[in-house]
N, C-alpha and C positions, 0 to 999 in steps of 0.2 A: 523234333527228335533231339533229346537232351544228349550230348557227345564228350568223349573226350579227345585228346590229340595225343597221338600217339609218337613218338621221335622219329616214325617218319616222316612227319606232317599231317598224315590224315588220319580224318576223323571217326571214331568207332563209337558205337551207341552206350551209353552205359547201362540199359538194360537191355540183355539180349534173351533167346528163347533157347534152352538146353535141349536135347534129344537123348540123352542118355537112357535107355531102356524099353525107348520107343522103336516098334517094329512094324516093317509090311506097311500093311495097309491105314495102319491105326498112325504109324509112322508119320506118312504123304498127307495125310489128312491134316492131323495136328498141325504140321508144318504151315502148310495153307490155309488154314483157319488163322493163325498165329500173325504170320505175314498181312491177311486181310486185315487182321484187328490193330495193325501198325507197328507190330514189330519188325526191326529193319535187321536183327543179329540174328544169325542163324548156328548154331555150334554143333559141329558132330563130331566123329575121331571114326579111325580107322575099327577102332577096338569097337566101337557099338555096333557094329555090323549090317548099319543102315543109311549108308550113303546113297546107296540105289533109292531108299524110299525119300530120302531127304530132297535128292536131285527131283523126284517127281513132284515133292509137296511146292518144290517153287516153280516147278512150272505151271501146275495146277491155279496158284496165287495171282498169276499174270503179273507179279510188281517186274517194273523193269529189272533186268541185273545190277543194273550201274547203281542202284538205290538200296540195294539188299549188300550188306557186311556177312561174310561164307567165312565163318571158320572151320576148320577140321584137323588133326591131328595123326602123326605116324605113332606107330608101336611093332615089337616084338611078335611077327620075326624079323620085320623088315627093318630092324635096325643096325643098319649099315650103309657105309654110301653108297651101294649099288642100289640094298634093299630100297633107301628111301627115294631112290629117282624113279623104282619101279613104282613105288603107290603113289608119288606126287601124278603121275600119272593113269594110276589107276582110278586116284581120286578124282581128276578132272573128269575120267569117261562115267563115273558111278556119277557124279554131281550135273551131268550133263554142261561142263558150264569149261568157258575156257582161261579161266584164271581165277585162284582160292586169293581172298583176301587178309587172311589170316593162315598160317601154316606155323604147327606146334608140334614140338616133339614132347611125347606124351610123359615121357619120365627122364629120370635122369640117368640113362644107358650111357655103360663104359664107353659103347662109340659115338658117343651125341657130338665130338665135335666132326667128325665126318660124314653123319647124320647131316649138321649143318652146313658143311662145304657143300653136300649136295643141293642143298635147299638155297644158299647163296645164288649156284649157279642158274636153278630155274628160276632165280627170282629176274637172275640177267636175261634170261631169255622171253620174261615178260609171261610164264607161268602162276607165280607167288606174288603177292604187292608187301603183304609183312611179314617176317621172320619170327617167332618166338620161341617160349620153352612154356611146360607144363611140370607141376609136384615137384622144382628144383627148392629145396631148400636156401637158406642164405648163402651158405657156406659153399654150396655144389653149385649156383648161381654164378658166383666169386670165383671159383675155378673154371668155369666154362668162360666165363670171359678170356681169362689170361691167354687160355688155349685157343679160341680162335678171335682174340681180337675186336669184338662185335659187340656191343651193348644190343638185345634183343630189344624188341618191341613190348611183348608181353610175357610175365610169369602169369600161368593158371592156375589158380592154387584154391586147398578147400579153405573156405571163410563162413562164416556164420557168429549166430550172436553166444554162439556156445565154443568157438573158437578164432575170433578174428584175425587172428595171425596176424594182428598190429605190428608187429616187432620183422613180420616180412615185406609188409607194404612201405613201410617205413626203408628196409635196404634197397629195393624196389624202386622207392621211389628220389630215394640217393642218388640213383647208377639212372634212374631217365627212363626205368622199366614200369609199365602201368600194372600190376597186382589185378590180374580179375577172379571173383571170385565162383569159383564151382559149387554145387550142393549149399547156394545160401540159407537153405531151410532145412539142411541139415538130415534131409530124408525125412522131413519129420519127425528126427529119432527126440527124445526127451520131453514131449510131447509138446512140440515147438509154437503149436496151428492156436495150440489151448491154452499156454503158457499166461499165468493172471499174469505176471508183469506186465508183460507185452499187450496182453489184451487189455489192462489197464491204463495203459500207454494211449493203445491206439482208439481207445473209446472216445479218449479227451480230444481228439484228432478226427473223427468220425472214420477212424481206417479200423483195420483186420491186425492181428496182433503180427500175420504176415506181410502183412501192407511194413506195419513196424521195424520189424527183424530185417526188411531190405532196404529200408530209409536209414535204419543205423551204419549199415555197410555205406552207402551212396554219400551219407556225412565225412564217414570217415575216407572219404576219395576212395573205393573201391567199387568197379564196374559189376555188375550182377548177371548171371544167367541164370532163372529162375527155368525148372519146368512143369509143366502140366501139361492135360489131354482136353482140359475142358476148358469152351472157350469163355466160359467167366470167370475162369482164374485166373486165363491170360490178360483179360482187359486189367483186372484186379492189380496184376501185376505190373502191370505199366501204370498204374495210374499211383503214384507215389511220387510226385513232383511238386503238388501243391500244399506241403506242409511241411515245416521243418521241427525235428525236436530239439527241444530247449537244452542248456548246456547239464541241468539237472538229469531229466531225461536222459540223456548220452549214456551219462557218469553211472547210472542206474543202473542199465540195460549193461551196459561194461562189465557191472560184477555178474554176469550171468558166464566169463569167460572160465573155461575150466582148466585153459593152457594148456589142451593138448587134442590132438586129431580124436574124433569119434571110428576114423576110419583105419586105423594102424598104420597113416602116412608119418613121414618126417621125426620116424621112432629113434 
């Protein structure tokens, strides 16, 4: 499993499995499918509404705990530090699991640094193992420091080869924060899957023009959570370690950036 090191010391996968929009039953499944086929990241949030299913698709999996990377994320309403002690706890009973490996506050809320003092405190009590933050721009990144003091773990931020946010993994990676990327295929949208460059790219490579678009992020040091339902896509998507593109290549795929969110973030 290919890793990075995160300024706590330990090691997070840099390709993980996303659950955003997955539900129920199709949820538990995914997961456990995902898990069997070697993915060790697992990422959910408060906000997708399927931590119950998430928690079952790794028990379904049988991977040890100790071997599985559990992110998941608070939001609104719970943000505040009462709210966020109540779901760090909720989260542990939906994930059936007794400690998240990753915990992200999902946007950048007026009260995130009390959001964090709470999340500190469970980290003391051996609840949370890393701290981070989600959709913080540079600049609100830079300010959350000051206020509570803390260089995070991780910023979650959207990346893709239609927006790489070069210029946030880069502050990111100044301050000792790892940049991982959300929606790296961009939902699909600009018809990413089809795209000739990319599939021109990736044919010289024997890969998928999406094989591509998350080899470009993983060059440029940024972790990936890809997701799908089906489990050819998943192997597909882990299997992007044995090829690298050339400095041409990069430079190419580069001008496909259009400098700005497809999703009305960081307006």
């Amino acid at each position: 499993m290919h890793t990075v090191t995160l300024n706590t010391g330990r090691a997070m996968p840099l390709v993980g499995f996303g659950t955003w929009a997955l539900r129920d039953e199709a949820c538990a499944e995914a997961v456990a499918a995902a898990l069997r086929c070697g993915y060790r990241l697992i990422d959910t949030a408060q906000m997708y509404r399927n931590e119950d299913a998430v928690g079952e698709g790794l028990r379904r999996a049988g991977v040890p705990r100790e071997q599985i990377f559990l992110t998941t994320k608070v939001c609104s309403p719970a943000d505040s530090y009462e709210g966020t002690r109540q779901q760090i706890d909720a989260a542990l009973r939906h994930l059936g699991t007794d400690y998240i490996d990753l915990f992200l506050i999902h946007e950048p809320y007026r009260d995130a640094p009390a959001m964090y003092r709470a999340m500190q405190e469970a980290r003391a009590e051996g609840k949370l193992r890393a701290l981070g933050i989600s959709n913080f721009s540079a600049r609100e990144m830079e300010a959350f420091l000051r206020e509570t003091g803390e260089v995070p773990a991780v910023n979650q931020a959207e990346a893709h080869v239609f927006y790489p946010h070069l210029d946030l993994a880069a502050a990111c990676a100044e301050r000792g924060v790892v940049m991982q990327a959300w929606s790296p295929f961009a939902e699909g949208r600009r018809h990413l899957f089809t795209n000739e460059l990319l599939s021109a790219i990736g044919r010289a490579h024997g890969k998928t023009a999406a094989q591509t678009a998350l080899r470009f992020l993983l060059q440029h040091g940024i972790p990936v959570i890809p997701k799908t339902a089906k489990p050819a896509r998943m192997k597909e998507n882990l299997d992007v370690f044995d090829f690298v593109l050339s400095a041409e290549e990069m430079a190419a795929i580069g001008k496909l950036d259009g400098g700005r969110s497809l999703f009305g973030w960081y307006e």
